[in-house]
C-alpha positions as a printed Julia matrix, in Angstrom:
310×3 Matrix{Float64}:
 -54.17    3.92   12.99
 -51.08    3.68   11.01
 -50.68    0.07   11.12
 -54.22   -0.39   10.1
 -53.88    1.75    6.87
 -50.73    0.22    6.4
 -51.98   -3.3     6.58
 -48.63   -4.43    8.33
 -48.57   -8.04   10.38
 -46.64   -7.6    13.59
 -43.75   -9.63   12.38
 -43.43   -6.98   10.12
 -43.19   -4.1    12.48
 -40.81   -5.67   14.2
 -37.93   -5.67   11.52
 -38.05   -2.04   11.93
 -38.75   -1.66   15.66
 -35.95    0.16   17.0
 -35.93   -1.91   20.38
 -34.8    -5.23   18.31
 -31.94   -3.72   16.88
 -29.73   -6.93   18.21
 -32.23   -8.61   16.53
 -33.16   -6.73   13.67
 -28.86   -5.12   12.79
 -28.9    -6.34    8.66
 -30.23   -3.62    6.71
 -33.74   -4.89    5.11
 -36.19   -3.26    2.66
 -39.37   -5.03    3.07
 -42.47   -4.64    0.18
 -45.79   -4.79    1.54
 -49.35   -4.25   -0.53
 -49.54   -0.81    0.74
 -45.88    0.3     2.72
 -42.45   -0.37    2.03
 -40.32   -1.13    5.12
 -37.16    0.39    5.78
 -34.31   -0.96    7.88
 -30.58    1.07    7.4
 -28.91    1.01   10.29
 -30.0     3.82   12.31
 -32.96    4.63    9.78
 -36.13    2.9    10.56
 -38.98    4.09    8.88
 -42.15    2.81    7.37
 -43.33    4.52    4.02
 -46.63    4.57    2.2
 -48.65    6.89   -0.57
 -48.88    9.83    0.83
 -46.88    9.85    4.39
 -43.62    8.22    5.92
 -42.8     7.31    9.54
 -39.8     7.9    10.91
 -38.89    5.74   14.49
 -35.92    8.05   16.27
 -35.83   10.43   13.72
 -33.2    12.19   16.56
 -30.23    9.72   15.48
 -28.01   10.51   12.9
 -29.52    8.66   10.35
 -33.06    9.67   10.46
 -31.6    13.46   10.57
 -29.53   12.6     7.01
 -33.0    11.18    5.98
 -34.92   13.95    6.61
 -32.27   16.18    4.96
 -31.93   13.99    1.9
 -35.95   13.61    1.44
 -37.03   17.78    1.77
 -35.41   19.06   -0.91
 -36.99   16.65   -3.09
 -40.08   16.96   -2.19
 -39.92   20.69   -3.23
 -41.55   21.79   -6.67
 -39.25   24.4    -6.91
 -36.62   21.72   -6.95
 -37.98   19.32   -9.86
 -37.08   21.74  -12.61
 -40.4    19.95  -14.81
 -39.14   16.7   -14.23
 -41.73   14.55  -13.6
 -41.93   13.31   -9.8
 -41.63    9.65   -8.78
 -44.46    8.6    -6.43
 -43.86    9.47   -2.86
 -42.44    6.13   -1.74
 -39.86    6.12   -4.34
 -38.69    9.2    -3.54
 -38.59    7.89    0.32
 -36.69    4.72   -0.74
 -34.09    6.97   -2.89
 -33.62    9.54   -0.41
 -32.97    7.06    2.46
 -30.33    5.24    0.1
 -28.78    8.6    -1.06
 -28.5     9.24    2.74
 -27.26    6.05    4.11
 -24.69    5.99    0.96
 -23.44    9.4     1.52
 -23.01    8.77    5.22
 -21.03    5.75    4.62
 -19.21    7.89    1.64
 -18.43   10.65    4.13
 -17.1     8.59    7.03
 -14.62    6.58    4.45
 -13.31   10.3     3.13
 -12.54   10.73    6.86
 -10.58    7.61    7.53
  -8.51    7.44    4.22
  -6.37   10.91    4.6
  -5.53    9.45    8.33
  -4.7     6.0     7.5
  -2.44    7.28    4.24
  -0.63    9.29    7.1
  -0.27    6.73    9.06
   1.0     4.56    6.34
   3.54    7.01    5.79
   5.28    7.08    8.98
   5.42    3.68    9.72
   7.55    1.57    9.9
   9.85    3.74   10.85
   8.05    5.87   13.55
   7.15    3.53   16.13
   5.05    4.97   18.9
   2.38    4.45   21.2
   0.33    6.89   19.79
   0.68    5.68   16.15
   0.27    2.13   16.9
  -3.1     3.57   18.98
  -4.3     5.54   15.82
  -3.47    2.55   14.09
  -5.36    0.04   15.7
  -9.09    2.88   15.77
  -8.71    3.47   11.98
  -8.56   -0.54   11.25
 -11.97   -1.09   13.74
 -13.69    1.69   11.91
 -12.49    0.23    8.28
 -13.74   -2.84    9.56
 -16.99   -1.57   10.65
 -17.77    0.66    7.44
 -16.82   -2.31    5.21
 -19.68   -4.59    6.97
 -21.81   -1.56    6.78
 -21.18   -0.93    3.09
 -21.17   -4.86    2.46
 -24.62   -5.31    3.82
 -26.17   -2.84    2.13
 -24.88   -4.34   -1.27
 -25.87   -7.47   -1.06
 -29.39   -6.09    0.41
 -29.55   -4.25   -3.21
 -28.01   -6.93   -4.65
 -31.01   -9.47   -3.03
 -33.88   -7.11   -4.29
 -31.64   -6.49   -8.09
 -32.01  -10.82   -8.21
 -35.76  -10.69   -7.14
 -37.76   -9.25   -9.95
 -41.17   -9.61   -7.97
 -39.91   -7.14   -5.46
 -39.6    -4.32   -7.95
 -42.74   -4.79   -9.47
 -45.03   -4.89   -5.98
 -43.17   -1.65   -5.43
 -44.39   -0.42   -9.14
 -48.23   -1.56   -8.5
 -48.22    0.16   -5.05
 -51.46    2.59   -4.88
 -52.75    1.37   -8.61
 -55.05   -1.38   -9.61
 -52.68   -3.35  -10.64
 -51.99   -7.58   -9.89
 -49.01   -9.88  -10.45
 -49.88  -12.19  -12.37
 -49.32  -15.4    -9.8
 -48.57  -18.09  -13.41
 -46.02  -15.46  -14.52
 -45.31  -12.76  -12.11
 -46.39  -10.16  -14.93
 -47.96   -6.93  -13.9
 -51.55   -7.09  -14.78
 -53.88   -3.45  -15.01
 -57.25   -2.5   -14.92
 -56.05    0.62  -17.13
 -53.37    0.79  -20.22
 -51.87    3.71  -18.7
 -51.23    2.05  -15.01
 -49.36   -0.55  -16.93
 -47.11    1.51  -19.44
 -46.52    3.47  -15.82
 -45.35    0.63  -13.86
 -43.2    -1.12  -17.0
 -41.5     2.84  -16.87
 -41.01    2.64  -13.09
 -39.42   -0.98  -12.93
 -36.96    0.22  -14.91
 -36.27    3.31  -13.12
 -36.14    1.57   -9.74
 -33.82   -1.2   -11.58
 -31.65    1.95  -12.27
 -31.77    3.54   -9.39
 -30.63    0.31   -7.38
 -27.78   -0.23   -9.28
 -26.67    3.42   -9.56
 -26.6     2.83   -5.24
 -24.93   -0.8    -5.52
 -22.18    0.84   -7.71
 -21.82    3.38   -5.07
 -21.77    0.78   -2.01
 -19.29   -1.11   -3.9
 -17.32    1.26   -4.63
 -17.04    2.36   -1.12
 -16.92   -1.22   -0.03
 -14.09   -2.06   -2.27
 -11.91    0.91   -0.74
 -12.73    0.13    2.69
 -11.33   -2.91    2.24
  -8.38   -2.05   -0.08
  -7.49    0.4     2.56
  -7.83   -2.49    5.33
  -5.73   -4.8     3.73
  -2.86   -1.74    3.89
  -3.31   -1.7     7.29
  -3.26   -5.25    7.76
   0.37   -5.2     5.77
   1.69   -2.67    7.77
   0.86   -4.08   11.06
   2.77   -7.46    9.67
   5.44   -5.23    8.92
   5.36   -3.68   11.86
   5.56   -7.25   13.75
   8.28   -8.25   11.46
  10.33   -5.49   12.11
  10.0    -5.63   16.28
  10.77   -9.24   15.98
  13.91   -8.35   13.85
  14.51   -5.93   17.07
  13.93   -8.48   19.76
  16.25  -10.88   17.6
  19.13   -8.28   17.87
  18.59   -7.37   21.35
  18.63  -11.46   22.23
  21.61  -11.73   20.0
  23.4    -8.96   22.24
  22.16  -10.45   25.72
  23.59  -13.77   24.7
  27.22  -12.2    24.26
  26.79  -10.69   27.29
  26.04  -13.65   29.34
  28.58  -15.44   27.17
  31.36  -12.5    28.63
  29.75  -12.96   32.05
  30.79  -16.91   32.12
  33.89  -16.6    31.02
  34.86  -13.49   33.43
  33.09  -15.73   36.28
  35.61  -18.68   35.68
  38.86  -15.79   35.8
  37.29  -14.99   38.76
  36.96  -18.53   40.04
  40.67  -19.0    39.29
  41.21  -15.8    40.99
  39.57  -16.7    43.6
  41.3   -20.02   44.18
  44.87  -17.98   44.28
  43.39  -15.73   47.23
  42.62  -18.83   49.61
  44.75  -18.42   52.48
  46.45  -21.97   51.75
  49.77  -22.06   50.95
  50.47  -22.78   46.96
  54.58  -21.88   47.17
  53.75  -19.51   43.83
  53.69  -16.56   45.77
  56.95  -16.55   46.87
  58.02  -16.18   43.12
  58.11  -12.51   42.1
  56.62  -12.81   38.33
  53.48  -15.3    40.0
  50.94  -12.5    40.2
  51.87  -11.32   36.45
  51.64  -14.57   34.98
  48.93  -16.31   37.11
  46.73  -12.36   35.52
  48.0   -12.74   31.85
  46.65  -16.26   32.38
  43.55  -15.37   33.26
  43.09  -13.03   30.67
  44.25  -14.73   27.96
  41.97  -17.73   28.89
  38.94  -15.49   29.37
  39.69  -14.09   25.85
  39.93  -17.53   24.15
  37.01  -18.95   26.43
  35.01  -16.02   24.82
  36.22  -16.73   20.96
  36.08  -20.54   21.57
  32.09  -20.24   22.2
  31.53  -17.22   20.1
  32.72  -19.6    17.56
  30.71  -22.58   18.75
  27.46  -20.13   18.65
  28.16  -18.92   15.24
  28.42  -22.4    14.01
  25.36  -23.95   15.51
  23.72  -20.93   14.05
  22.54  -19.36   17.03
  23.98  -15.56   16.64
């Protein structure tokens, strides 16, 4: 019944059928003669005249909807302002509730990552690297969100014809097919829909300004993570550097205590050598040892230092 009053093909339907969403992700505002088609995320909803369907009005975003659209929709809320037709005040409050969401979910995420932006580099733990890593995936995720949505309202601000079908919705009003001018049978239907093009012009970019605006911080506050975590790679490479720079003295010790032991070994071969029958042997044949260790040590410490590798 709804579809017939609606007039809607099936390929129509099915940018806003729940089930697709793999399909069907991109947000989408589709104009039809007599519905306007409504794809944000986890808003689907088809609105005409006089009535609006919601698909999973449960989720999160058909809840916000619902919230956003009541209050308008209440006399005692217009304060003699003249309404807007029912769709227009569908289309606005599903904007005003898909912008506030995003809105909301960014003033969540920039207090943690300006904490975590604080403490690093210099407090490196699991934990904060953890943190870290979730706050980037969910600026990355609300800056495709809030992209998509602008450049859906940027698509419908470029296409003129869209605006108008949505002003001639429910009048006797044509588009003019030479010109794309709004054509009335009535003065008054005309004057009407000239008015609401340029409210709806107004509206959209009053919501693009928003999405921007959140866009633009999502991603300033990306690329600050993105710095840090090059930072933070810069600086653990620095540490690795240092602690490779200490194991290569250490094996550089090792060798040259190895050979003192090689000579020492040599000297404790039960073959006869005639040096241990001469009392200052031992001392000498130690000092030796030493003293070639020591210079073994310098010698390639030296060698290292010059060939740039310490």
């Amino acid at each position: 019944m709804f579809k017939y009053r609606a007039r809607l093909r099936p390929r129509d339907v099915r940018s806003v059928d729940p089930s697709l969403f793999l399909t069907n992700s991109m947000p989408t505002l589709l104009v039809r003669e007599h519905a306007i088609l409504l794809n944000l995320g986890s808003l689907r909803a088809i609105a005409m005249q006089d009535c609006v369907l919601i698909f999973d009005h449960n989720r999160p975003g058909g809840q916000a909807f619902i919230e956003s659209l009541l209050p308008r929709l209440n006399p005692k809320n217009m304060n003699g302002v003249p309404a807007m037709p029912f769709e227009l005040e569908v289309v606005e409050a599903a904007l005003l509730s898909r912008t506030q969401r995003l809105e909301q979910r960014l003033m969540k995420v920039e207090p943690r990552v300006q904490a975590l932006l604080e403490v690093l580099p210099n407090k490196l733990t699991a934990d904060v690297l953890e943190q870290l890593r979730i706050s980037k995936q969910t600026l990355v995720e609300l800056g495709s969100r809030a992209g998509a949505l602008r450049q859906m309202l940027l698509d419908l601000l470029e296409d003129p014809l869209e605006i108008r079908r949505i002003c001639i919705m429910g009048r006797n009003c044509t588009l003019n097919k030479r010109n794309d001018d709004v054509e009335c049978t009535l003065p008054l239907d005309k004057q009407i829909a000239d008015d609401e093009e340029e409210e709806i012009e107004m509206l959209l970019e009053n919501y693009l300004q928003r999405c921007e605006s959140c866009h633009g911080q999502a991603e300033r506050l990306l690329d600050s993570a993105k710095e840090m975590e090059d930072s933070i790679a810069v600086n653990l490479s620095s540490r690795r550097l240092e602690v490779s720079r200490v194991e290569l003295l250490l094996q550089v010790g090792t060798f040259c205590v190895a050979v003192g032991a090689l000579v020492a070994g040599i000297f404790g071969m039960n073959l006869r050598s005639y040096l241990e029958e001469h009392v200052f042997a031992f001392w000498l044949t130690t000092a030796g040892i030493i003293v070639g260790a020591v210079v073994a040590f310098f010698l390639m410490y030296s060698y290292l230092r010059d060939r740039r590798i310490l």
